[in-house]
MIDOSE-1310 file (N, C-alpha, C; in nm, 2 decimals, decimal comma, always signed):
residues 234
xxxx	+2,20/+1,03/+1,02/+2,26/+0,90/+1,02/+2,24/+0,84/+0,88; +2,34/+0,80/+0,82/+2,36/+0,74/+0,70/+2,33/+0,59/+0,69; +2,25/+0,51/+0,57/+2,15/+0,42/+0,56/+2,30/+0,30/+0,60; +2,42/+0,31/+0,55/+2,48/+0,22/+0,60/+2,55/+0,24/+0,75
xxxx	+2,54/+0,37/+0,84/+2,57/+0,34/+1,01/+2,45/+0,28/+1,06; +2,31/+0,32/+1,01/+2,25/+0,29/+1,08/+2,22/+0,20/+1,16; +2,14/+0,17/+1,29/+2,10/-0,03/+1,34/+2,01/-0,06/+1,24; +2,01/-0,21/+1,25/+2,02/-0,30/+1,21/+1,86/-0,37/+1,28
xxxx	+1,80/-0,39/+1,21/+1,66/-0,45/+1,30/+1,70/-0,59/+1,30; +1,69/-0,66/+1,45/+1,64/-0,75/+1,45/+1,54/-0,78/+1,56; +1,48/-0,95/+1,53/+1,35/-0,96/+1,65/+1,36/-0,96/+1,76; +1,29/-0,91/+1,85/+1,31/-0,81/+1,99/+1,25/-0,91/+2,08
xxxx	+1,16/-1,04/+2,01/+1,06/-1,16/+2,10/+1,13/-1,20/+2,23; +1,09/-1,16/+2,33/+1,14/-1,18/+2,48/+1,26/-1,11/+2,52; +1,28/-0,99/+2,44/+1,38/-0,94/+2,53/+1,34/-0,81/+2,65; +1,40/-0,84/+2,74/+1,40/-0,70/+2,80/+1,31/-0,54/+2,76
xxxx	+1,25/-0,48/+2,85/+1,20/-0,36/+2,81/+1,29/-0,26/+2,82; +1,36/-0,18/+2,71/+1,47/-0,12/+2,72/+1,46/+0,05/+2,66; +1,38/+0,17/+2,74/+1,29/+0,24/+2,70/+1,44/+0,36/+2,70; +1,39/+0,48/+2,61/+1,50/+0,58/+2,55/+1,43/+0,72/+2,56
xxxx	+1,51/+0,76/+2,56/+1,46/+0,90/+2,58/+1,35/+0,96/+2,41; +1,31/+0,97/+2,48/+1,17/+1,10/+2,31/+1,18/+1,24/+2,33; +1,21/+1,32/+2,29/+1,21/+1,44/+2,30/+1,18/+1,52/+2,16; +1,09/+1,54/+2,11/+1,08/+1,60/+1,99/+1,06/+1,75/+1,99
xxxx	+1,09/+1,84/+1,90/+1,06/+1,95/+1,94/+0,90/+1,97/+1,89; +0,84/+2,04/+2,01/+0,72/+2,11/+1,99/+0,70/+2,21/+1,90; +0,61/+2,18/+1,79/+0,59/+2,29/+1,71/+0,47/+2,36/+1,79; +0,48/+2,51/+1,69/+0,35/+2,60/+1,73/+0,26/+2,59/+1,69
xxxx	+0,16/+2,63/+1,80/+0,00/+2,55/+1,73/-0,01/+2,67/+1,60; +0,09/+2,78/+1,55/+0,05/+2,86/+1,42/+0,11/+2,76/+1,33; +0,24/+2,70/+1,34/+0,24/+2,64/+1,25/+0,20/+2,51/+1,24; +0,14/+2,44/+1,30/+0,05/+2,34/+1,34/-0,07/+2,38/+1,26
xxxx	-0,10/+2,47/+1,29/-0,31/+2,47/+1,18/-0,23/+2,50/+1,05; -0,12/+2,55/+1,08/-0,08/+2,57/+0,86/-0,07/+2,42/+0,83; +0,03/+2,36/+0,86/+0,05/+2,23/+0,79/-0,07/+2,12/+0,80; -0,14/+2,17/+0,93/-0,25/+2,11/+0,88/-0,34/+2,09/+0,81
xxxx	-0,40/+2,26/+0,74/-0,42/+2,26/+0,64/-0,41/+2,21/+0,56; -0,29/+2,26/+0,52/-0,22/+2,23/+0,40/-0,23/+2,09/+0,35; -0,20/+1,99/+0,46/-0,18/+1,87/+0,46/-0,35/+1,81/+0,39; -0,44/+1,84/+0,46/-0,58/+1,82/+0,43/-0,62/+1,86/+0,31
xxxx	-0,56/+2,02/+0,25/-0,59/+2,05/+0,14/-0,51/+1,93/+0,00; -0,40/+1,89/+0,03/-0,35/+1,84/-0,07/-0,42/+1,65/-0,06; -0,43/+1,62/+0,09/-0,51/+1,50/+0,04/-0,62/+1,51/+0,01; -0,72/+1,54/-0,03/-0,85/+1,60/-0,05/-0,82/+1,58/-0,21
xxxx	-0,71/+1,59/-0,27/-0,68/+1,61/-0,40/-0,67/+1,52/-0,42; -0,59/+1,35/-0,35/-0,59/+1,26/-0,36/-0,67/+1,16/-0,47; -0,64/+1,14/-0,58/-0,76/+0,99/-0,62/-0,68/+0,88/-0,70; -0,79/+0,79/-0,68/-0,74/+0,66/-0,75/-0,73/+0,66/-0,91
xxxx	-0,60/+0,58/-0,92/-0,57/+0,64/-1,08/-0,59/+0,52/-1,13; -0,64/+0,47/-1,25/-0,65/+0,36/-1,33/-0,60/+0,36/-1,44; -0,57/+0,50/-1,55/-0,52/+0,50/-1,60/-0,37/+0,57/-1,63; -0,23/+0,50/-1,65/-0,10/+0,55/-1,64/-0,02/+0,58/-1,72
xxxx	+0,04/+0,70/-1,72/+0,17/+0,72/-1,83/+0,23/+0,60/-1,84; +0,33/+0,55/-1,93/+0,47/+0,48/-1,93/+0,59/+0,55/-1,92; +0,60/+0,65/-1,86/+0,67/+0,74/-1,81/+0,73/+0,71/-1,72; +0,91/+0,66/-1,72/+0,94/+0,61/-1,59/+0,93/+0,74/-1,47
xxxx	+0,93/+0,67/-1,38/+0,93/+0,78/-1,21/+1,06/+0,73/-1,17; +1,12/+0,85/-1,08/+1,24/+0,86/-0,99/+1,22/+0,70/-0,90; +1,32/+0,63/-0,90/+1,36/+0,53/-0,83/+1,31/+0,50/-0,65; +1,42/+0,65/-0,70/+1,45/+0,68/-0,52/+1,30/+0,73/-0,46
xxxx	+1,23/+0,79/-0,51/+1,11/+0,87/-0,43/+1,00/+0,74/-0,44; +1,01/+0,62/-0,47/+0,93/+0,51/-0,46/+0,99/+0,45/-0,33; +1,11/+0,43/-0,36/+1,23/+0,34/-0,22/+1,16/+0,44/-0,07; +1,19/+0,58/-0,13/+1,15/+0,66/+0,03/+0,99/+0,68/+0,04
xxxx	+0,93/+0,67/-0,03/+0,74/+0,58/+0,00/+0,74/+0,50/+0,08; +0,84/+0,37/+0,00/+0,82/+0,23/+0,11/+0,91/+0,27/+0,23; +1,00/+0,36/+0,27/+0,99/+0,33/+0,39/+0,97/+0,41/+0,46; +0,89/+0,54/+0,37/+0,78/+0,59/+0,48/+0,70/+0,45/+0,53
xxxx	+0,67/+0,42/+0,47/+0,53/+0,30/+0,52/+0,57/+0,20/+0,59; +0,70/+0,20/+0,60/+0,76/+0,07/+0,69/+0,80/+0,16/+0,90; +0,74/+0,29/+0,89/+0,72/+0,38/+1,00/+0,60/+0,32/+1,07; +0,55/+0,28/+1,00/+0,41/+0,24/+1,06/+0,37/+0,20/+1,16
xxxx	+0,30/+0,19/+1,29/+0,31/+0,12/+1,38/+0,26/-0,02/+1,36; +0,28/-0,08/+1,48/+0,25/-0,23/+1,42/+0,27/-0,34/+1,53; +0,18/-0,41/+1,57/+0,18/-0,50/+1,70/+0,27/-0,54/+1,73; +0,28/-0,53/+1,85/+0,45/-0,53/+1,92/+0,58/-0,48/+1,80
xxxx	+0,52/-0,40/+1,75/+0,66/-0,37/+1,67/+0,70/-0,50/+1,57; +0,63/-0,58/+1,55/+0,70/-0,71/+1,47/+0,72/-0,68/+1,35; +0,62/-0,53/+1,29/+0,65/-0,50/+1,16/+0,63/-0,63/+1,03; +0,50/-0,66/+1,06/+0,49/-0,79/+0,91/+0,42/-0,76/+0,81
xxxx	+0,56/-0,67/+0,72/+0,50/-0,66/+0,57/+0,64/-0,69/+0,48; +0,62/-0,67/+0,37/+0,72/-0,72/+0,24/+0,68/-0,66/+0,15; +0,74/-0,53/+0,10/+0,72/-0,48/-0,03/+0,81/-0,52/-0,17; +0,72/-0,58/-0,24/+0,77/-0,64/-0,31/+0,78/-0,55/-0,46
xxxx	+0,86/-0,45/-0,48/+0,89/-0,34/-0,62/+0,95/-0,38/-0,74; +0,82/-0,42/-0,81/+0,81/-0,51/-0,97/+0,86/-0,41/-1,08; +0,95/-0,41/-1,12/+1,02/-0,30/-1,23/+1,00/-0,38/-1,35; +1,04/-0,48/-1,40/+1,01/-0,60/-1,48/+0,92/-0,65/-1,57
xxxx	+0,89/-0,56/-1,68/+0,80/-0,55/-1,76/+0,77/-0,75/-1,76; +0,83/-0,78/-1,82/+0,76/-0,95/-1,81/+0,70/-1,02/-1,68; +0,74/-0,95/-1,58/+0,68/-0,99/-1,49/+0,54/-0,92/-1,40; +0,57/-0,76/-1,48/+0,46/-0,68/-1,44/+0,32/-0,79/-1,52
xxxx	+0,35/-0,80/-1,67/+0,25/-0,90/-1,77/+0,24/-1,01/-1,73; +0,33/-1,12/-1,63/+0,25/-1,18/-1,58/+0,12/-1,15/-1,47; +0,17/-1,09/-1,38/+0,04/-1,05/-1,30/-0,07/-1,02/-1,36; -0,03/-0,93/-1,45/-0,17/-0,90/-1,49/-0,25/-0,99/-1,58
xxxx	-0,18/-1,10/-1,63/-0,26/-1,20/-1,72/-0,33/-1,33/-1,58; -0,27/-1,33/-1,50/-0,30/-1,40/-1,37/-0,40/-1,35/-1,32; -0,39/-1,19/-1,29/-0,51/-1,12/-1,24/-0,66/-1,08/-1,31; -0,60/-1,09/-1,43/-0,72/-1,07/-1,50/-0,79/-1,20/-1,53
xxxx	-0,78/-1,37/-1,52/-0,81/-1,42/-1,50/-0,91/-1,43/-1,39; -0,80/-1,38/-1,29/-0,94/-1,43/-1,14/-1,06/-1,33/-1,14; -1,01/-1,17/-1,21/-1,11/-1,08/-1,18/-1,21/-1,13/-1,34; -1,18/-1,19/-1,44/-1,30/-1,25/-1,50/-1,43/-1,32/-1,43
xxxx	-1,34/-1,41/-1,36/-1,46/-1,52/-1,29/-1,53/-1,42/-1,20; -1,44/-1,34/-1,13/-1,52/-1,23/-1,03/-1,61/-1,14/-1,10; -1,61/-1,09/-1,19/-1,70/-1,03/-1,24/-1,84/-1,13/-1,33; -1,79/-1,23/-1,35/-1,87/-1,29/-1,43/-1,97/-1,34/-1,34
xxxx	-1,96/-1,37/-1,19/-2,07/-1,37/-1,10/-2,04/-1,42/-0,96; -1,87/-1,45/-0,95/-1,83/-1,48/-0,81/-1,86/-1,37/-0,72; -1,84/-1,22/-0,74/-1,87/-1,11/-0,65/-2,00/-1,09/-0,62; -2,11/-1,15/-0,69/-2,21/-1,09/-0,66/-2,28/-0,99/-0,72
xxxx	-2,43/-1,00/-0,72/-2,48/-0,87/-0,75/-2,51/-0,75/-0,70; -2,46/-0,79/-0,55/-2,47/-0,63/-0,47/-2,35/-0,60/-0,51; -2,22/-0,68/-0,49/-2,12/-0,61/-0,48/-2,07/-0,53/-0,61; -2,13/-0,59/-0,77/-2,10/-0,53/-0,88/-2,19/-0,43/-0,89
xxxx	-2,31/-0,42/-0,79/-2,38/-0,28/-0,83/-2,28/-0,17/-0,76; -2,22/-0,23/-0,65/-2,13/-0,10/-0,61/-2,03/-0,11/-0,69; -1,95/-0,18/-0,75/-1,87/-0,13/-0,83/-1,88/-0,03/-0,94; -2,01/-0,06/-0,96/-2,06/-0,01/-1,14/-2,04/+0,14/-1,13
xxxx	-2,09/+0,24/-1,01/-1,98/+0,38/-1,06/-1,89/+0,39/-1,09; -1,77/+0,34/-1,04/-1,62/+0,34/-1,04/-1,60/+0,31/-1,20; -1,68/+0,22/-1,27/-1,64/+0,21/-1,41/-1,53/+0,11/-1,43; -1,49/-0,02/-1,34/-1,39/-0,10/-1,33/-1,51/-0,22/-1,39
xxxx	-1,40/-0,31/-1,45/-1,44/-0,42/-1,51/-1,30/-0,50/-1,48; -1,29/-0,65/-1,59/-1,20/-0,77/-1,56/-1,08/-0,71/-1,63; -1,04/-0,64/-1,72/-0,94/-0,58/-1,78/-0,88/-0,48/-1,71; -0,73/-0,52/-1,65/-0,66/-0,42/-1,59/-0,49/-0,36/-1,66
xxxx	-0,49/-0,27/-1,72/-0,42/-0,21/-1,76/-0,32/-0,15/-1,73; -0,41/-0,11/-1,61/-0,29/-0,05/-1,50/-0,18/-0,12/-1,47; -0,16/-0,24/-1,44/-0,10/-0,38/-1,44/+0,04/-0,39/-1,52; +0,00/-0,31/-1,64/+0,17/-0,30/-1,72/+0,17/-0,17/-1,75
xxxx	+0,04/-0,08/-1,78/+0,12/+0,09/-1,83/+0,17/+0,12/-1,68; +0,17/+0,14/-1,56/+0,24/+0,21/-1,49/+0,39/+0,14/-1,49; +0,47/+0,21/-1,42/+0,60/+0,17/-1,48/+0,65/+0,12/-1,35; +0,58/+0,13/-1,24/+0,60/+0,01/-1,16/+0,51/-0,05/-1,04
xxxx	+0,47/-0,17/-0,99/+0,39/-0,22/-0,89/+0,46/-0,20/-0,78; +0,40/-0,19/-0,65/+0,44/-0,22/-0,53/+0,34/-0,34/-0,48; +0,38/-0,48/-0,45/+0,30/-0,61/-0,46/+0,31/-0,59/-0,26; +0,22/-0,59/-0,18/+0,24/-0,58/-0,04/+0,21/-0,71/+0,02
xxxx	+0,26/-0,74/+0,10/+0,21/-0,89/+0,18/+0,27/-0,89/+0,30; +0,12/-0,95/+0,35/+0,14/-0,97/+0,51/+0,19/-1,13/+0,53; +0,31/-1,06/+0,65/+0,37/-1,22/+0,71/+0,27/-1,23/+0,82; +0,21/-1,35/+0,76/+0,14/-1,46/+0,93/+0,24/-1,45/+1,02
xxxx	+0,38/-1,55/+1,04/+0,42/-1,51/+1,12/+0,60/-1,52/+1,07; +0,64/-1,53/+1,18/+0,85/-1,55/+1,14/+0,89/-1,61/+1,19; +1,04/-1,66/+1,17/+1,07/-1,78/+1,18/+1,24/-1,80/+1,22; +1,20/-1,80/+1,37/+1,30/-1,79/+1,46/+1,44/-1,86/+1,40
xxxx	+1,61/-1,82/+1,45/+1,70/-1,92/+1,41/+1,68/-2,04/+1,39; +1,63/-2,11/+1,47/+1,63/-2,26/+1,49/+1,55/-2,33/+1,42; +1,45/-2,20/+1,31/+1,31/-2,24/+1,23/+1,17/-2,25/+1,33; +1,18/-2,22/+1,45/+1,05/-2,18/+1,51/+0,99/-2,10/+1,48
xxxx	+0,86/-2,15/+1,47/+0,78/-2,04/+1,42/+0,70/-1,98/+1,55; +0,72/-1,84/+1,53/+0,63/-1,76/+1,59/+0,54/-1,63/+1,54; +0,43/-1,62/+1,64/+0,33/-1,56/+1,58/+0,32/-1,38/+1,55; +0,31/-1,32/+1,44/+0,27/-1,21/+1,45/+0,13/-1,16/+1,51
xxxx	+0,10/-1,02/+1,52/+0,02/-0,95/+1,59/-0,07/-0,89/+1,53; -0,20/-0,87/+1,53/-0,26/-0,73/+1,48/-0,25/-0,73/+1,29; -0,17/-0,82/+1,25/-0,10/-0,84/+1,09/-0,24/-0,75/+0,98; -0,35/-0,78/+1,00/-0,41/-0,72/+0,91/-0,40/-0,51/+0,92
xxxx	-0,44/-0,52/+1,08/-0,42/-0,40/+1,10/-0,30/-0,27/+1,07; -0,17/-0,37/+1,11/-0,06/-0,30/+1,07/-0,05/-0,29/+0,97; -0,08/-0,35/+0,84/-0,06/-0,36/+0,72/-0,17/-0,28/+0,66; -0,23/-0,31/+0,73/-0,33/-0,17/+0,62/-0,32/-0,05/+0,67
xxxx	-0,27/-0,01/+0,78/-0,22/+0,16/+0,84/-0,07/+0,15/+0,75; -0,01/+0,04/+0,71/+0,13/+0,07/+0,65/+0,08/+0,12/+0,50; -0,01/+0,06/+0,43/-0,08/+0,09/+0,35/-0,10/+0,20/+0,31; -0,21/+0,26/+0,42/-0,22/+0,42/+0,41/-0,12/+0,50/+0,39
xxxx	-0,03/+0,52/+0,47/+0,11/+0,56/+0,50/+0,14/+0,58/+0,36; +0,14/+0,45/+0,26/+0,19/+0,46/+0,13/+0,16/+0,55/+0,06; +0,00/+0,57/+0,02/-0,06/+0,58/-0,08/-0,03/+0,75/-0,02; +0,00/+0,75/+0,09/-0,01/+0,92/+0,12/+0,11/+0,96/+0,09
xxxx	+0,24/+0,90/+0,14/+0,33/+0,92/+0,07/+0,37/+0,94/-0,11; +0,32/+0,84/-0,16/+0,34/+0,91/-0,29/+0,26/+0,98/-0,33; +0,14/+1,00/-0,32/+0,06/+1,14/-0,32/+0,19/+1,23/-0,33; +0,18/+1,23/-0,21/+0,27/+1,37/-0,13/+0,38/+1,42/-0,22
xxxx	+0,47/+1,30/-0,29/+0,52/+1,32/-0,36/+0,54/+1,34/-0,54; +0,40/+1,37/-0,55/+0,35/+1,38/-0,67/+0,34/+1,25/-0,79; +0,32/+1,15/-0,71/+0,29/+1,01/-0,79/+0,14/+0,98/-0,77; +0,09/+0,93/-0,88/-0,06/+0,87/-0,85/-0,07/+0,69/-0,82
xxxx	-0,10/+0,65/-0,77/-0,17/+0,50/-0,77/-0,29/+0,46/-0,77; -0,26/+0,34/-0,72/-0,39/+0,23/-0,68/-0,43/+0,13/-0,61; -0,48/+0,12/-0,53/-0,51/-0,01/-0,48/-0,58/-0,12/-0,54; -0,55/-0,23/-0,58/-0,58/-0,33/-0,63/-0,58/-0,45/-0,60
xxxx	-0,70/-0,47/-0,57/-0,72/-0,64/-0,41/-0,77/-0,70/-0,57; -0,73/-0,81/-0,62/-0,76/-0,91/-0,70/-0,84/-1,04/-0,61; -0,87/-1,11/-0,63/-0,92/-1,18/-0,52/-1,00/-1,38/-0,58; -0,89/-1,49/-0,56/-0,80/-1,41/-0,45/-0,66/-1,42/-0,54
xxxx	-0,54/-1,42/-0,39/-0,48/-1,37/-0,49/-0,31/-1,44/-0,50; -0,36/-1,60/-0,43/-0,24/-1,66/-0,45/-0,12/-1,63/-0,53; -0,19/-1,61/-0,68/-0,06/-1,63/-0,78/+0,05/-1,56/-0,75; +0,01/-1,42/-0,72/+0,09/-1,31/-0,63/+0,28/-1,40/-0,60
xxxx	+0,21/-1,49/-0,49/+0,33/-1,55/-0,42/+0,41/-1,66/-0,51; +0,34/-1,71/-0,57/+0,37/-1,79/-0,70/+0,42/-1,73/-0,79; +0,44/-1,63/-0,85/+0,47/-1,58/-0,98/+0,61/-1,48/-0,89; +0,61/-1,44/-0,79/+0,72/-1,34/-0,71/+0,79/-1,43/-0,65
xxxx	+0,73/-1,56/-0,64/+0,84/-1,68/-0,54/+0,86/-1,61/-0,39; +0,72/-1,58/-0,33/+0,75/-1,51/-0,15/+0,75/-1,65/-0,08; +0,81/-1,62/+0,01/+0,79/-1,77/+0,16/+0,62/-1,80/+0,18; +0,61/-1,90/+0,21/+0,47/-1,93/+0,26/+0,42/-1,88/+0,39
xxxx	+0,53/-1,76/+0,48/+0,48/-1,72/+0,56/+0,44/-1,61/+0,50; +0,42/-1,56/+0,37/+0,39/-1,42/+0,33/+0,25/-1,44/+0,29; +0,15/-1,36/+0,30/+0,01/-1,36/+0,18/-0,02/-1,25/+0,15; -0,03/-1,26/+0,00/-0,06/-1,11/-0,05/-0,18/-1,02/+0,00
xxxx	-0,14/-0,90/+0,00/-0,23/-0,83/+0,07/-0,28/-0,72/-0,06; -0,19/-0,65/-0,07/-0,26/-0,55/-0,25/-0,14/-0,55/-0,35; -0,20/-0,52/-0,42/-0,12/-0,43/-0,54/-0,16/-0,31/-0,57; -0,02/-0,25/-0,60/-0,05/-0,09/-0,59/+0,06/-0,05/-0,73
xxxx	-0,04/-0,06/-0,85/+0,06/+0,03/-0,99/+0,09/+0,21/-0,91; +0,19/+0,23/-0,96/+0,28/+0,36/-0,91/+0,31/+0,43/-1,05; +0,25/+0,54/-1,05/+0,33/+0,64/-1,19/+0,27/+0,75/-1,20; +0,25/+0,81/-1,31/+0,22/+0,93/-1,35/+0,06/+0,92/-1,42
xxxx	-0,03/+1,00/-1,38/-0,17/+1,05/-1,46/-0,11/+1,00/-1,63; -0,22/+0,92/-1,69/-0,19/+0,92/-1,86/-0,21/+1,11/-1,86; -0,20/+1,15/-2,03/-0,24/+1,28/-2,03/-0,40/+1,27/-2,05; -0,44/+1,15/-2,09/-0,64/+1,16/-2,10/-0,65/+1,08/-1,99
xxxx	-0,59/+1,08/-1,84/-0,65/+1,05/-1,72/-0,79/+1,12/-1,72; -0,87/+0,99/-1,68/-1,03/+1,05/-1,62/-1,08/+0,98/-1,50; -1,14/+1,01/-1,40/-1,15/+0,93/-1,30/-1,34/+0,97/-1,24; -1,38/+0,87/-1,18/-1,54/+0,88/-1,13/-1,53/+1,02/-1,04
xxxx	-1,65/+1,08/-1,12/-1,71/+1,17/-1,06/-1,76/+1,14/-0,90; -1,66/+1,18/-0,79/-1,73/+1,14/-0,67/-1,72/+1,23/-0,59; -1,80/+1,21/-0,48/-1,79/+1,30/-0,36/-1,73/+1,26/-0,23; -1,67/+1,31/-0,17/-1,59/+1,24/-0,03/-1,75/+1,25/+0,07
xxxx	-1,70/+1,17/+0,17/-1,81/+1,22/+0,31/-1,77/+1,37/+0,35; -1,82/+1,47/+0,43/-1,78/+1,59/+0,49/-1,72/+1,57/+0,62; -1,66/+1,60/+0,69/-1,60/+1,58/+0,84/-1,74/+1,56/+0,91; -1,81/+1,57/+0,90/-1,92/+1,60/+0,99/-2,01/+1,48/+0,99
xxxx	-1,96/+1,44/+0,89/-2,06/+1,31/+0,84/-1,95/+1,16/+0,88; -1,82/+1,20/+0,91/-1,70/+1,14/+0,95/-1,67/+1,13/+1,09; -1,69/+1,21/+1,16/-1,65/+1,20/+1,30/-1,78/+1,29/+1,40; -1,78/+1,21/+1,51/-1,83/+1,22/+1,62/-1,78/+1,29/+1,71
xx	-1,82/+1,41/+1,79/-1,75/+1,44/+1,95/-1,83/+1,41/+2,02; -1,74/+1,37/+2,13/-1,84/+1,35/+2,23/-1,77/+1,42/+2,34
C-alpha cells in the first residue's frame, strides 16, 4: 500500500471496539535464533556518537527511522509524539547556542556533584558540537494531551512511557541503518518549543544529532552489563 492510498489516522477517543483479523506468518525457530543473533550482534555495536561528519545522509532513511518509531506502542494508541527534523543550519545554531547556555549553568553546579561525578567518564562538558556538525537533529516531544474539534482538551496516556519506547525504536532504527546518534536531554529545555514554534501542548523530550562517525570519532571506553547481570528467571 502506497503512502498516498493509505488510512489516514484519526482520534479513535470513544469509539467503538472494532477488532481485525492478525495473522502473521510464523517464522522458524532456525530462523528466529539467526536474526536473533544477528540482531544482538549488531546492537552490541551500537554507541553514542558525539563527534559528526558534515556529510549529508539520505533523506529518506531518516523519514523511514521516524516512522519506524512512530510503530511504537503507546497508551490507548493515542500515539503522543512530534518529530521535529531540523535540516537548517541557522536553526540547528540556534539550539545549540540556547543549549549550551543552560548546560553551562548545569555544569557550573545546577546538576550536582554526584551527578557530574557520573558524567566525568563519558568526557561531556557545556560545549556541544554535535548541535551543528551532524547534518541533522531529530528534536522529539511529548504531547500532554490533544485537542478535540471543538478545542477540548483531552488527556493523553502513559506519554512518558510511549515516548521513550518510541525513542528506542529510533536510535535502533538508524543504527540499523548505518547512521550514528545521540541522545541529548539539555535540561531544561523550553527553548526547544520556542525557537521550533511547537503548540503548548507539546514538551520537549530529547534531541537526537543524526549522521555519520567524524573520521577521528572516539568514544568512552565502556563496558555494557552481561545478560546475566540484566535479567532475572524465575
Amino acid at each position: 500500500m502506497s503512502p498516498t492510498t493509505e488510512r489516514r489516522w484519526t482520534p479513535t477517543h470513544g469509539a467503538p471496539y472494532r477488532p481485525v483479523p492478525y495473522r502473521p506468518e510464523r517464522m522458524s525457530a532456525a530462523e528466529s535464533l539467526a536474526r536473533a543473533a544477528e540482531l544482538r550482534e549488531r546492537m552490541d555495536q551500537r554507541r553514542t556518537v558525539r563527534q559528526f561528519a558534515p556529510d549529508p545522509v539520505p533523506e529518506q532513511v531518516v523519514r523511514d527511522a521516524i516512522a519506524c518509531a512512530s510503530t511504537a506502542p503507546s497508551g490507548a494508541h493515542q500515539q503522543p509524539w512530534t518529530f521535529v527534523l531540523v535540516k537548517d543550519p541557522d536553526v540547528r545554531r540556534s539550539i545549540r547556542q540556547a543549549a549550551e547556555r543552560e548546560e553551562q549553568v548545569s555544569y557550573d553546579g545546577r546538576l550536582g556533584e554526584e551527578w557530574l561525578a557520573a558524567l566525568r567518564p563519558l568526557g561531556t562538558d557545556a560545549v556541544k558540537p554535535h548541535l551543528t556538525d551532524a547534518p541533522a537533529l531529530i528534536v522529539v516531544f511529548q504531547q500532554r494531551y490533544w485537542l478535540g474539534a471543538d478545542g477540548t482538551k483531552h488527556k493523553h496516556y502513559y506519554v512518558d512511557e510511549s515516548v521513550g519506547i518510541a525513542v528506542g525504536m529510533l536510535l535502533s532504527a538508524l543504527h540499523l541503518s548505518g547512521l550514528a546518534a545521540l541522545v541529548h536531554t539539555p535540561s531544561p529545555m523550553r527553548f526547544l518549543s520556542q525557537v521550533l514554534g511547537r503548540p503548548e501542548n507539546e514538551k520537549a523530550f530529547a534531541v537526537i544529532p543524526v549522521g555519520y562517525p567524524a573520521d577521528d570519532c572516539e568514544v568512552p571506553d565502556l563496558v555494557r552489563k552481561s545478560l546475566d547481570q540484566v535479567m532475572v528467571e524465575v
